[in-house]
C-alpha positions as CSV (number, residue, x, y, z in Angstrom):
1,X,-22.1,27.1,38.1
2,X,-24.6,28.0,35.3
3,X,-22.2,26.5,32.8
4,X,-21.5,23.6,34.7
5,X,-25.3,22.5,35.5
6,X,-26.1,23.0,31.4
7,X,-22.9,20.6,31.0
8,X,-24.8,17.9,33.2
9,X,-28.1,18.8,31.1
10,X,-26.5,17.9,28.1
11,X,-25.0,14.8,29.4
12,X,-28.4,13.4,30.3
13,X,-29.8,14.1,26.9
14,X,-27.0,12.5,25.4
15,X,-27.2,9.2,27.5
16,X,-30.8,9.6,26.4
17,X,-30.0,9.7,22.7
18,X,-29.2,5.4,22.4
19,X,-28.8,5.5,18.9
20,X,-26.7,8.6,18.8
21,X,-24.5,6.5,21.2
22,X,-24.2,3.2,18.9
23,X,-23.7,5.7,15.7
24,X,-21.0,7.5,17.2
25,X,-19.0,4.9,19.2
26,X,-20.4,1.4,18.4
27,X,-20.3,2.2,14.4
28,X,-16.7,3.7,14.3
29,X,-15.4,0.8,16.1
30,X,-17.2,-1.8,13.9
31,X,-15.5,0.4,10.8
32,X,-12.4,0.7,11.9
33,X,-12.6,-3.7,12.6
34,X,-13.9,-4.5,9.3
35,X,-12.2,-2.0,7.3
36,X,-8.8,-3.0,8.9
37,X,-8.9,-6.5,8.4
38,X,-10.1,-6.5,5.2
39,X,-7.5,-4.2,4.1
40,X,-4.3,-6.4,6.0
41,X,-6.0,-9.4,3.9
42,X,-5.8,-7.4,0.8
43,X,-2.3,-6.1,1.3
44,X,-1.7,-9.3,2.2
45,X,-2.2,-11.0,-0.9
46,X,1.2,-9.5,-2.9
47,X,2.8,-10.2,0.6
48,X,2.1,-13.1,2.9
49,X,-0.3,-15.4,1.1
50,X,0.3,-16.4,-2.7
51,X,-1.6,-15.9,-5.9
52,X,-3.2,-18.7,-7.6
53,X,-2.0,-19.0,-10.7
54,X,-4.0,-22.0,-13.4
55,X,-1.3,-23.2,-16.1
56,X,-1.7,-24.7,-19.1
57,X,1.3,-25.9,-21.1
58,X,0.7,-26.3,-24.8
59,X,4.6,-26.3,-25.3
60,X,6.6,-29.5,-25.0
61,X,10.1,-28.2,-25.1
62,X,12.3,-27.7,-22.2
63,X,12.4,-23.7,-21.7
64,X,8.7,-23.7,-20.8
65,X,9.2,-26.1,-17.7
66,X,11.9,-23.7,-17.2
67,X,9.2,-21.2,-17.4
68,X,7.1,-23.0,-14.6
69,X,10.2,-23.4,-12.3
70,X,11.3,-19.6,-12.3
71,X,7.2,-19.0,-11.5
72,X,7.1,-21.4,-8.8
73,X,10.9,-20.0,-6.9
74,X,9.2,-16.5,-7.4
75,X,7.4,-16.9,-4.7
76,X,4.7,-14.8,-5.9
77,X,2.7,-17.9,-7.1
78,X,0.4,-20.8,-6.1
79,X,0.7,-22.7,-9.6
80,X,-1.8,-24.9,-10.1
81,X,-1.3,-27.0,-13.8
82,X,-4.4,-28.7,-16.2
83,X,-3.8,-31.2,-18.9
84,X,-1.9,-29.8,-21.9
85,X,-4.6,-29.9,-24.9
86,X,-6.8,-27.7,-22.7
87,X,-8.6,-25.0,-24.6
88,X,-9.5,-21.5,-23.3
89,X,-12.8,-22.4,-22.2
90,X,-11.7,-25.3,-20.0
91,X,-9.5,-22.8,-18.9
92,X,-11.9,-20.4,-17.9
93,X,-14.1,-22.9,-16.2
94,X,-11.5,-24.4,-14.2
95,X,-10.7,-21.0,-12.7
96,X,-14.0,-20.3,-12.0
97,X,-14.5,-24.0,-10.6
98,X,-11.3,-23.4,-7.8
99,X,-12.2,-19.5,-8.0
100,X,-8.7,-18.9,-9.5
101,X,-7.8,-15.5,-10.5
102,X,-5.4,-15.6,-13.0
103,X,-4.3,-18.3,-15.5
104,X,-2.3,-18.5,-18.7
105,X,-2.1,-20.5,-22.2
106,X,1.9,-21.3,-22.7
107,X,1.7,-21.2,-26.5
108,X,2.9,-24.7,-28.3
109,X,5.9,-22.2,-29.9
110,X,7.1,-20.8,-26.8
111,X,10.6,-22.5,-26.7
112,X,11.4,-22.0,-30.3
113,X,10.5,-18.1,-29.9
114,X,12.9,-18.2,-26.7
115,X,15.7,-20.1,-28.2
116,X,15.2,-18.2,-32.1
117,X,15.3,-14.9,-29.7
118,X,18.0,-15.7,-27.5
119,X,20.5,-16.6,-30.4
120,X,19.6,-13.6,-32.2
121,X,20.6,-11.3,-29.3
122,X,23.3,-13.5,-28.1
123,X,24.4,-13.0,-32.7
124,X,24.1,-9.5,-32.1
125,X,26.0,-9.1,-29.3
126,X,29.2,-11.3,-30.8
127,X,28.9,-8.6,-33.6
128,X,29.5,-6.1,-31.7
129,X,32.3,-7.6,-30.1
130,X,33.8,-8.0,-33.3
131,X,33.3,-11.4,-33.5
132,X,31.2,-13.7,-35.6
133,X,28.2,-15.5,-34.8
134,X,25.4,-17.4,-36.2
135,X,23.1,-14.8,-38.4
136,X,19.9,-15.2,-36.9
137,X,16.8,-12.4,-36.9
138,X,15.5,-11.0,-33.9
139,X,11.7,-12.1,-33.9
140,X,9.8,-9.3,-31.8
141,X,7.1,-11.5,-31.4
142,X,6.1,-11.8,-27.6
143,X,3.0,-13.6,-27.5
144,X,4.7,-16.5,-25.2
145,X,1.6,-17.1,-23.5
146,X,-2.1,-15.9,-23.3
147,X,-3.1,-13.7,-19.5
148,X,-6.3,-14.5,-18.5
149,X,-7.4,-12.8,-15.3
150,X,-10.8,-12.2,-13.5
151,X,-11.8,-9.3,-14.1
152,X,-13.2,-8.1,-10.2
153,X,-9.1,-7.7,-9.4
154,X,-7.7,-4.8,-9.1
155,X,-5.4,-3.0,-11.7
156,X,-2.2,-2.8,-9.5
157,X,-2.8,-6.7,-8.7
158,X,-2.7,-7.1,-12.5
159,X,-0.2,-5.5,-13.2
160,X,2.0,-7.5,-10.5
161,X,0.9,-10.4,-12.2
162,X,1.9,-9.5,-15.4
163,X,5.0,-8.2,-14.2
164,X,6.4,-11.4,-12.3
165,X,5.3,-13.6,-15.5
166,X,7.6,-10.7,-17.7
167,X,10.0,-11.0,-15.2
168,X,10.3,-14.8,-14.8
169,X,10.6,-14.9,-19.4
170,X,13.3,-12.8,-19.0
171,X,15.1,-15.2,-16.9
172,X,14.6,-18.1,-18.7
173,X,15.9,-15.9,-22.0
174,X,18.8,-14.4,-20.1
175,X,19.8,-17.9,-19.4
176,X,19.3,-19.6,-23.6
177,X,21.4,-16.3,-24.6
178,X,24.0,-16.7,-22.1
179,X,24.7,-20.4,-22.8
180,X,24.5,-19.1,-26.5
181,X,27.5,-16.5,-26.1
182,X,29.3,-19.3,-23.9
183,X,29.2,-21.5,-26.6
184,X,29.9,-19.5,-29.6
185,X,33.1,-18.0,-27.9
186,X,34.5,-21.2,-25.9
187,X,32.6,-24.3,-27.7
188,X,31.7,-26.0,-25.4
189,X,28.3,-25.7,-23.1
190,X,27.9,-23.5,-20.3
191,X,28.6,-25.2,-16.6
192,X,25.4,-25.2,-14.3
193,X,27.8,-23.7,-11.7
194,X,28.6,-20.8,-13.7
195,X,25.5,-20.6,-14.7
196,X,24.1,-19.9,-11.8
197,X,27.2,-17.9,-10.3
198,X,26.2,-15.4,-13.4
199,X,23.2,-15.3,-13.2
200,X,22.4,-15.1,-9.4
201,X,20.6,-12.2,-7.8
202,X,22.2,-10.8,-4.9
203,X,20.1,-7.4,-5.7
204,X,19.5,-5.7,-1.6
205,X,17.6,-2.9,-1.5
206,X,17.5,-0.9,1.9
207,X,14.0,0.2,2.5
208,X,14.0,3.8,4.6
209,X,10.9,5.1,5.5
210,X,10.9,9.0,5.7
211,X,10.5,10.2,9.4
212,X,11.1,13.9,11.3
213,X,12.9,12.3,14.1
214,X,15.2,10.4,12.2
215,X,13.9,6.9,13.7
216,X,12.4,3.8,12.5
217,X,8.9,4.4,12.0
218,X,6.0,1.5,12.3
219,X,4.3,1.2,8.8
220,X,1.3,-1.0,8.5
221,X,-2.4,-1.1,7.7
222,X,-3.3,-0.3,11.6
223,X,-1.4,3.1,11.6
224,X,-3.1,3.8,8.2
225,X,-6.6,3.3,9.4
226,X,-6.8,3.6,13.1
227,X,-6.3,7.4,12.6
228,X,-8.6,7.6,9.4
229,X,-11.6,6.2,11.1
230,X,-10.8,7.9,14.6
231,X,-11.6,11.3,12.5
232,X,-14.4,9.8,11.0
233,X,-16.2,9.0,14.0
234,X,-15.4,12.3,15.4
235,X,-17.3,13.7,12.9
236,X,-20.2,11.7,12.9
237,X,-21.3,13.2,16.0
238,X,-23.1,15.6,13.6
239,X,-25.7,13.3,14.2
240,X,-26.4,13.9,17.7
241,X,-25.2,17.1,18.2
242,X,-27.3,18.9,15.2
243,X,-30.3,16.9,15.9
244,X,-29.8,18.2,19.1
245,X,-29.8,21.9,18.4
246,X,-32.6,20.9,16.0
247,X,-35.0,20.2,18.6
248,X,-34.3,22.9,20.8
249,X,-35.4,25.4,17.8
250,X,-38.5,23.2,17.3
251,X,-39.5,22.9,20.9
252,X,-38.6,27.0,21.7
253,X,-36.5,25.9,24.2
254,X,-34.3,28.6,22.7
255,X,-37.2,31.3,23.1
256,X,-37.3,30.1,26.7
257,X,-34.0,31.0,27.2
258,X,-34.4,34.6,26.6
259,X,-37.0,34.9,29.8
260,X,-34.1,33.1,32.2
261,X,-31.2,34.6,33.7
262,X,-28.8,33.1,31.4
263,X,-27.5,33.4,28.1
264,X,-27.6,31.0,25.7
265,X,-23.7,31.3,24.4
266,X,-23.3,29.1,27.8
267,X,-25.8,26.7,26.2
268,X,-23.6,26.6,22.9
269,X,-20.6,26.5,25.0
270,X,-21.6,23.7,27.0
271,X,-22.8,21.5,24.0
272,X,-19.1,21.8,23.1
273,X,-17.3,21.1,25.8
274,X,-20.1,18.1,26.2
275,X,-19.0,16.4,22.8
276,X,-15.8,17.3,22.7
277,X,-15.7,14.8,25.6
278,X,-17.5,12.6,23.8
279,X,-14.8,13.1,20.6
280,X,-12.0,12.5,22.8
281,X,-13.2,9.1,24.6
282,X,-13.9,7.9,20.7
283,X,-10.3,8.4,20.2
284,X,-9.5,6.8,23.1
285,X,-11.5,4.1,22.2
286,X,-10.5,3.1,18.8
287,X,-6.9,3.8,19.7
288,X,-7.6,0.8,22.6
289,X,-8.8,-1.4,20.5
290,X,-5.8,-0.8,18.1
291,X,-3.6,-1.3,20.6
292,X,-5.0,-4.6,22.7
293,X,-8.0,-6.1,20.2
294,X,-6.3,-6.1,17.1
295,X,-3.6,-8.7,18.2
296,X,-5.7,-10.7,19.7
297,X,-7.6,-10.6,15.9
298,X,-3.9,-11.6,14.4
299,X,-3.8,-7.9,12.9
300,X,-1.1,-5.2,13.5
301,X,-1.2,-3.6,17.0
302,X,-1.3,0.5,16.9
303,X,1.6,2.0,18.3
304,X,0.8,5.1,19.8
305,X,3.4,8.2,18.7
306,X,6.6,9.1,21.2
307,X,4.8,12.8,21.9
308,X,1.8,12.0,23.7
309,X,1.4,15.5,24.4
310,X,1.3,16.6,21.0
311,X,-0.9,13.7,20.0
312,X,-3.7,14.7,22.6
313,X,-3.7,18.2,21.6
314,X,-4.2,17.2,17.8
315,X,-7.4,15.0,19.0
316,X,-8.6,18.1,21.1
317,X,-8.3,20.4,17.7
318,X,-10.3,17.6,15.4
319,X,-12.5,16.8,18.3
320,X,-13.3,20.5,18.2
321,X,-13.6,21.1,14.5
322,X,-15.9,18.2,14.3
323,X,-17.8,19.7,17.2
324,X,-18.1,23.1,15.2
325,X,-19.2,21.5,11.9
326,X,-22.0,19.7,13.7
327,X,-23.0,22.7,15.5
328,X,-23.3,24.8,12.4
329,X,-25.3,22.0,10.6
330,X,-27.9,22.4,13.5
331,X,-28.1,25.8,13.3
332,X,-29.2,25.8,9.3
333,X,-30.7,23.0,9.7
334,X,-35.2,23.0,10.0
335,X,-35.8,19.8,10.7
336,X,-34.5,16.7,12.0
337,X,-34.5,14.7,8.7
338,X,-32.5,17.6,7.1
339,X,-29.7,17.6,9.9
340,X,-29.3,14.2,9.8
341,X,-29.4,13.3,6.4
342,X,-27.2,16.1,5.6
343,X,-24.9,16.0,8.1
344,X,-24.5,11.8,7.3
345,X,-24.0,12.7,3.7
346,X,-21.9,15.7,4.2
347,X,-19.4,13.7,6.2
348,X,-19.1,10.9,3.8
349,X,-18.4,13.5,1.1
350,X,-15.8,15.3,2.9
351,X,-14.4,12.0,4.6
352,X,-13.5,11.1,0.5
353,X,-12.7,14.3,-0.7
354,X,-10.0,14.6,2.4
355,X,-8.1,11.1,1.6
356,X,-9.6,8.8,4.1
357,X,-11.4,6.7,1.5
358,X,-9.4,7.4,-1.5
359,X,-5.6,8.1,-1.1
360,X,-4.7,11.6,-2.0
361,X,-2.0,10.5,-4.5
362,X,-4.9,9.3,-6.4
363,X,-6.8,11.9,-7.2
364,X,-6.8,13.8,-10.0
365,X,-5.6,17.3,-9.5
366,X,-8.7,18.7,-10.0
367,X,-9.9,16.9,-7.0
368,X,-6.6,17.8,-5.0
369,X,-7.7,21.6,-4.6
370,X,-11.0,20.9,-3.0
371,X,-9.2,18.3,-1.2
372,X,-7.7,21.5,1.2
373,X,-11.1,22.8,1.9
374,X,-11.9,19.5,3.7
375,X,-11.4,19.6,7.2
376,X,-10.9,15.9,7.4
377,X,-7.6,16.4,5.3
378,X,-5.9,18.3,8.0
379,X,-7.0,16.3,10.4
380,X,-5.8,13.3,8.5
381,X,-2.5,15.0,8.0
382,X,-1.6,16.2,11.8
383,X,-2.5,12.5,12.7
384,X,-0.2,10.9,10.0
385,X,2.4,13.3,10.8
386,X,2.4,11.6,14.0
387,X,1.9,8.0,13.7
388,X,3.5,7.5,10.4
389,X,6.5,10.2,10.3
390,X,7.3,10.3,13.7
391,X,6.4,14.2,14.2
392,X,6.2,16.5,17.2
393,X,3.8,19.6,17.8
394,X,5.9,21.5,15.5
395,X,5.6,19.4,12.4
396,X,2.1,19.2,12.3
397,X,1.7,22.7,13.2
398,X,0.1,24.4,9.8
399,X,-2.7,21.2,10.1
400,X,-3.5,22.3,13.5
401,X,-3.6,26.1,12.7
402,X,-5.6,25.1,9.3
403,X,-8.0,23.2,11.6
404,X,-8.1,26.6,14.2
405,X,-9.3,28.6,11.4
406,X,-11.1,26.7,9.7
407,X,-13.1,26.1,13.4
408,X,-13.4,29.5,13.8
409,X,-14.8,30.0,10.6
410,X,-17.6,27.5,11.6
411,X,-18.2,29.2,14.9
412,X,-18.7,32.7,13.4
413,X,-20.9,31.3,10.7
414,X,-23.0,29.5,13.3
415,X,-23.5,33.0,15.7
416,X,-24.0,35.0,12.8
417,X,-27.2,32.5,11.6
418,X,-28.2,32.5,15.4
419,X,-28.1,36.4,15.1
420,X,-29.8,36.5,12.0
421,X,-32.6,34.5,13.4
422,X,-32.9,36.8,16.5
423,X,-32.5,33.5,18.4
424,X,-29.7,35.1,20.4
């Protein structure tokens, strides 16, 4: 009964607390919006949409059209082409004119350097055959064209770039030395329909995803973040919940508490049970708007793991680590501003050190051993284990006893300050 009408107190201050409210549902669900779509845009980019690409031809040969074409069946590319005695600075406005973020300079030489290169390999190659070719040396030049790329994209964008552009040279030389070897053995030119038999790629790769139940699990940028900023607002009820505990210190409600019939580990115990409530609708929350908002938005709806069971008992573990944290703020904490700019600032720091800004795969190793002391990395970890390998209870079970410990950790820290302060 005791603990029951302290569970109803702390539901009325709550309800009280409007901006606690809008920081701890209204904010996570804004995140987890924004964040989402900007990130499906983004992975989008090397996926669904093109990039645009700003060409100027200097060369007026044959192989650098060929150039253009293998760019343009890529399908990597939206090429966009500028008159042929363009200099680099007309280059460079024109991109920044059409906001284009990549564009090359096809050097004046470039099919001599292909042709000069492809007959030197396809010589080579008759000489080790044991036959003779035409002596020809193998220029290593490979300036075929200038890169020129904004410099706000990111370095695995470039790289893409500069890898479908080494790619697509390598075609067009794969096809000058093949017609070179066909000629020098047979005499006579290469058929297009040979040509293309020979060089065609029927390459298939079979993509597997790793899973623990042996089934097809659903990758996308939805499962990736829905968990991620579920935690996150979990967390950030370290702004309520301290400031809470805060104010009961200041206002010596917790002196009051000695002179009732009561004791005030039912107090603490009922702030817990109060926001893990509160953790547990967030969860529900952002995994609803995962599930029914986002494809109404034209993202990727969340699909929900196969053991439900398993998946609320992970949110009830976070929920309660997050719960703890808070708590333990409050209890250090002397005033308001400290709780709250600590707690914001703490979770932020932990929310990067445990992968949910910055993939894990990232970091440098140094970075990777504090990583484990975050509690937002195991709670990242049970989580993915579910919606992204298709776990049970079982598989994420070292996450969920490394969240129990380090939970009780946080309790006994919290008590032993309380008892220090003779405020229990």
């Amino acid at each position: 009964m005791k603990l029951f009408a302290t569970i109803l107190k702390d539901v009325r201050i709550l309800l009280r607390d409007k901006m606690g409210l809008i920081l701890m549902f209204a904010m996570p669900v804004l995140l987890v919006i924004i964040v989402t779509d900007i990130q499906s845009s983004t992975f989008d980019v090397v996926g669904k949409n093109k990039i645009d690409l700003l060409i100027c031809n200097k060369d007026t040969g044959t192989l650098s059209k060929e150039l253009i074409h293998a760019l343009d069946t890529a399908g990597m590319f939206n090429l966009s082409v500028i008159q042929q005695n363009a200099n680099d600075k007309q280059l460079a406005d024109e991109m920044h004119a059409k906001d284009i973020i990549a564009g090359i300079i096809i050097n004046s030489s470039f099919s001599k350097q292909i042709a000069a290169k492809a007959k030197a390999t396809a010589s080579k190659a008759l000489s080790s055959f044991g036959l003779e070719g035409d002596t020809a040396s193998l220029d290593q030049r490979t300036a075929y064209f200038d890169l020129y790329y904004n410099p706000v994209i990111q370095q695995s964008l470039k790289f893409s770039i500069k890898g479908a552009l080494t790619s697509a040279v390598q075609i067009v030389q794969s096809k000058e030395t093949l017609k070179d070897l066909y000629f020098s053995i047979n005499g006579k030119p290469l058929p297009d329909s040979l040509q293309q038999q020979l060089l065609e790629n029927n390459t298939s790769i079979k993509e597997i995803p790793l899973s623990s139940n042996n089934e097809n699990v659903i990758l996308n940028v939805t499962q990736h973040n829905v968990p991620a900023w579920t935690i996150f607002a979990m967390f950030f009820v370290i702004m309520s919940l301290a400031g809470s505990i805060v104010r009961e210190k200041l206002s010596g409600s917790f002196i009051r508490l000695k002179t009732l019939p009561t004791n005030y580990f039912i107090a603490l115990l009922s702030k817990q049970v109060t926001y893990l409530k509160v953790t547990f609708l967030q969860a529900i929350l952002i995994f609803a708007i995962g599930i029914f908002i986002f494809p109404m938005m034209g993202l990727p709806a969340l699909h929900l793991p196969h053991n439900i069971f398993a998946l609320i008992i992970v949110t009830l573990v976070c929920g309660w680590c997050a719960v703890s944290y808070a708590m333990c703020v409050g209890v250090f904490a002397h005033t308001l501003e400290q709780a709250n700019a600590f707690g914001a600032v703490s979770v932020v720091i932990l929310s990067i050190i445990g992968g949910l800004m910055i993939p894990s795969f990232i970091m440098p190793d140094s970075f990777r051993s504090l990583m484990m002391l975050s509690p937002l990395h195991w709670c990242l970890q049970a989580y993915y284990g579910l919606f992204l390998e298709g776990g049970g209870l079982k598989d994420v079970g070292t996450n969920i006893l490394s969240l129990l410990l380090i939970t009780v950790l946080l309790q006994a820290i919290a008590l032993l300050e309380l008892k220090r302060k003779k405020l229990i």
